[in-house]
N, C-alpha and C positions, 0 to 999 in steps of 0.2 A: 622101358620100365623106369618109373621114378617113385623115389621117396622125398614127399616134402615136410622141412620140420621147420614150426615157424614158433618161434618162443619170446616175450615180451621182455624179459629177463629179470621177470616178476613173478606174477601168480597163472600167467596164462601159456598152453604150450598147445600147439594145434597137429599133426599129424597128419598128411593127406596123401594119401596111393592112389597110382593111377589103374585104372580098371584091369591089368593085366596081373595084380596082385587080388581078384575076388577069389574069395575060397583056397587060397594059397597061403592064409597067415593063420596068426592064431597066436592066444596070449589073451593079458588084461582087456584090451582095445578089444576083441572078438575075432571073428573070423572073417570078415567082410564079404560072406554069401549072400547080405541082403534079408537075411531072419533072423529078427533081434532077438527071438523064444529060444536060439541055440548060443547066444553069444558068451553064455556061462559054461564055455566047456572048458573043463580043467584038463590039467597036462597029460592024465591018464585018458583022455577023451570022454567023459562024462560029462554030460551034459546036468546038472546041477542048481538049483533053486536059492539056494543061500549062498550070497555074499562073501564070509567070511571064509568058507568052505572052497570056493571059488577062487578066492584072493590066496590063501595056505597054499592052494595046490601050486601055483607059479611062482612060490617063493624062491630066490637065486639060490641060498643056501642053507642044509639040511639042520644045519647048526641054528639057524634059526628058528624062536620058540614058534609055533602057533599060536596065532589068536584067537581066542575063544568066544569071546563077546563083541558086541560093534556095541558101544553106547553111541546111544540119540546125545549130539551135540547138544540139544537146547532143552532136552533134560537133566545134561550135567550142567550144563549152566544155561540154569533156571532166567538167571538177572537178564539174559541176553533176547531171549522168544519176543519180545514186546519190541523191541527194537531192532530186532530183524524181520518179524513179520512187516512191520511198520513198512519199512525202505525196498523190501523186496516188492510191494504188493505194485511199487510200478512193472512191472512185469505184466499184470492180469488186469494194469489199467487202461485208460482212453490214449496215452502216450502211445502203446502198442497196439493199439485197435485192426490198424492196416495189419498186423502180420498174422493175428488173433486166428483168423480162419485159416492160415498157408503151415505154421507150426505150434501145436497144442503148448499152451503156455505152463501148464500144471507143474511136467516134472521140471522144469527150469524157476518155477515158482518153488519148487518144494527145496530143489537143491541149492535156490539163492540161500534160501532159511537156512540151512544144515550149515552149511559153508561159513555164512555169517555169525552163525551161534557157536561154531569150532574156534574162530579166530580171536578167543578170547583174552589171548595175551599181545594185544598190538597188532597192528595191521589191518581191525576190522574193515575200514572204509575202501582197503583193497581187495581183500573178501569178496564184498559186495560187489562194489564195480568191475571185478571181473566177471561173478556170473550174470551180473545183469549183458556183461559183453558178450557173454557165449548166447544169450537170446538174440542178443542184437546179430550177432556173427551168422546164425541160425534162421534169420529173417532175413536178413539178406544175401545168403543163399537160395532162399525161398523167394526172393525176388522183390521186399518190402523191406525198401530201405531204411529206419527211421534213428531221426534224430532226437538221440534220449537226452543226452551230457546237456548240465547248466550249470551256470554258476553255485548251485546248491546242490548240484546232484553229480557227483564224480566229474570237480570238474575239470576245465579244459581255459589254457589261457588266455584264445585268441575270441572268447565267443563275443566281446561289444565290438571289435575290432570288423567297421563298415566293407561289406565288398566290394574290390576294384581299389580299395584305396590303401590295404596294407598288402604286406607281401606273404604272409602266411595265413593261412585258414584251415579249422577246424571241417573234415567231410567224412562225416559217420558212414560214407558206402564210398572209399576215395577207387582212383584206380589204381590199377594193382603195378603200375609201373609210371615213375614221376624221374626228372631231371632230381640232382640231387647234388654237394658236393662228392660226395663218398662214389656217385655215378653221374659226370657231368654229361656222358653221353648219352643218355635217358634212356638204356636200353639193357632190359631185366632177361631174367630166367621167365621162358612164357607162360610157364605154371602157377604164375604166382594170383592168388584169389586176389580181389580189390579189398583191402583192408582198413579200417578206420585210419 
């Protein structure tokens, strides 16, 4: 049995069980049965439709108020919709074409927006570039690797830097286990997914 926790020490945190935890958990994350239509079951084991309802019931402590409302990020801020639909809409472009048909781009579309239009006190362009990451992360579990990152779009510093001729290079689908200083002997935990 394994738990993997892989976190960026930013905006991005990933979670991965292996198969011998399906239908053994339960919480925010869901249950991991495999049927997303139950993955809202709350602590009482209700299986439940709303969010907010959902999210109260797993609170740690009882002292804590309940939420009552979820406002829409980019309805509270209005200023921000235009310019997160804007940058999000690489998601549901030609860039992701390859993965288009292996994972439904919509709610990774709808959730870059929300994400983007939340972050409105600094941080947006990390916002974005994370969930644009969770599509790309998403695709290439699905077996479609692509290279988003440019110099204008979350970028990355090695990208003019020729191959073969510098020592580091940017690999939107790397393997999941490299020589390193931190690991000179190149040799990882075997669970670990191939990561940007």
């Amino acid at each position: 049995k394994h738990l993997l926790l892989i976190w960026n020490k930013k905006t991005t945190i990933m979670i991965k069980l292996s198969s011998t935890f399906k239908g053994k958990v339960c919480g925010l994350c869901g249950n991991y049965d495999g049927a997303i239509k139950n993955d809202f079951t709350t602590r009482s084991n209700a299986v439940v439709v709303n969010p907010t309802e959902f999210g109260n019931s797993w609170k740690l402590s009882s002292s804590c108020s309940d939420v009552n409302t979820t406002l829409n990020p980019c309805a509270l801020y209005s200023n921000r919709r235009a310019w997160a639909e804007k940058h999000c809409s690489i998601i549901k472009s030609e860039v992701f074409s390859a993965c288009h048909g292996k994972v439904e781009p919509e709610q990774y579309y709808e959730a870059c927006v929300a994400d983007t239009c939340a972050c409105n006190t600094g941080g947006d362009c990390e916002c974005f570039c994370s969930a644009v990451g969770a599509y790309a992360e998403a695709c290439n579990e699905a077996g479609a690797c692509v290279k988003w990152r440019t110099p204008t779009i979350c970028l990355f510093c090695d990208y003019y830097n020729p191959d073969g001729e510098c020592e580091w290079h940017y690999a939107p689908c790397g393997k999941p286990c490299m020589k390193t200083c931190r690991n000179p002997s190149g040799k990882c935990y075997n669970k670990l997914p191939p990561l940007e």
